[in-house]
N, C-alpha and C positions, 0 to 999 in steps of 0.2 A: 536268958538275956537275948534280945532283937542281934541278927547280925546287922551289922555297919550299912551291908547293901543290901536292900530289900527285892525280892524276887517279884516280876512284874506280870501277873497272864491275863491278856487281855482278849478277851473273845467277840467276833463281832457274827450276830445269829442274824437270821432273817426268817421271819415267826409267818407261819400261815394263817392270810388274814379271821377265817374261823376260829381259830385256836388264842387269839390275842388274849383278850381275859383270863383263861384255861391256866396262859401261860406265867403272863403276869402275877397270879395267885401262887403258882409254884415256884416261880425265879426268885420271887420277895419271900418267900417261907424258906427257901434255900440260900438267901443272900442275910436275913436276920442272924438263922443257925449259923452258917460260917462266920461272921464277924465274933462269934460266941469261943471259938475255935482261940487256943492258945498261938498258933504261930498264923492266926491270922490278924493282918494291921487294920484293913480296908477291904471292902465288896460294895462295889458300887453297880446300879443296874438304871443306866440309861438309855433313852431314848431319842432318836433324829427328830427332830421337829420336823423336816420337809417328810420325813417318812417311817412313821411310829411303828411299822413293823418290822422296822431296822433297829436292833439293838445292841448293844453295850455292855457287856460285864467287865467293869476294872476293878481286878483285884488285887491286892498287895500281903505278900508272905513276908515272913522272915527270911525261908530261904526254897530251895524246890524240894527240899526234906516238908516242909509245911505244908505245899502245895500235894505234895504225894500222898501226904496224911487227912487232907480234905478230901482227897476222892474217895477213902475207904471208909468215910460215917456213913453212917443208914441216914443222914438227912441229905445229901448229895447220892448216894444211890438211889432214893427213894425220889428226888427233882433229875435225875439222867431218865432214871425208866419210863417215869411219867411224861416227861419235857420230850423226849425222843421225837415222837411224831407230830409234837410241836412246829418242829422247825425247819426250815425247807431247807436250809443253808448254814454252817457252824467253821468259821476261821479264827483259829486261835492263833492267837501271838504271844513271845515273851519278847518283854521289855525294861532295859537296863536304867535306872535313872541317871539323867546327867544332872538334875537338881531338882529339889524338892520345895518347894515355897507355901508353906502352908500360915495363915494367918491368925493369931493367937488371938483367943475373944475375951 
């Protein structure tokens, strides 16, 4: 069962503009596999419109027991090795929800 408060890591990369495609191909191959993950809710992989090789991973766990258990698949070791020289720049965040509004279709 999901805990109550969801654990929030949000990373914000800045991708070498060579490497753009490269990485794109690995971040969505490693953002499909984690969504697949049982204490995963959400992997989202955005990008700045003023500046596409600014990006976005928001991801939502159940808890940081989830999150700790995402780093040890071979599909997230296998997008850290590869993604590495990717990216010039890598600022993680955790973030606490004050509300969640998601819209029922």
């Amino acid at each position: 069962m999901p805990a109550s408060t969801p654990y929030i890591n949000a990373v914000e990369l800045d991708i070498v503009p060579a490497e753009y495609e490269a990485f794109k191909a690995a971040v969505q191959a490693n953002a499909a596999a984690s969504v697949k993950e049982p204490g995963c809710r959400q992997f989202d992989v955005l990008f700045e419109e003023s500046d596409p090789h600014h990006v976005l991973l928001y991801e939502v766990y159940d808890d940081a027991a989830a999150l700790a258990a995402h780093r040890e698949t071979a599909h997230f070791k296998a997008y850290w090795e590869k993604s590495g020289p990717m990216i010039a720049k890598r600022v993680p965040r955790h973030f606490s929800p004050i509300a969640f509004n998601i819209k029922a279709r």
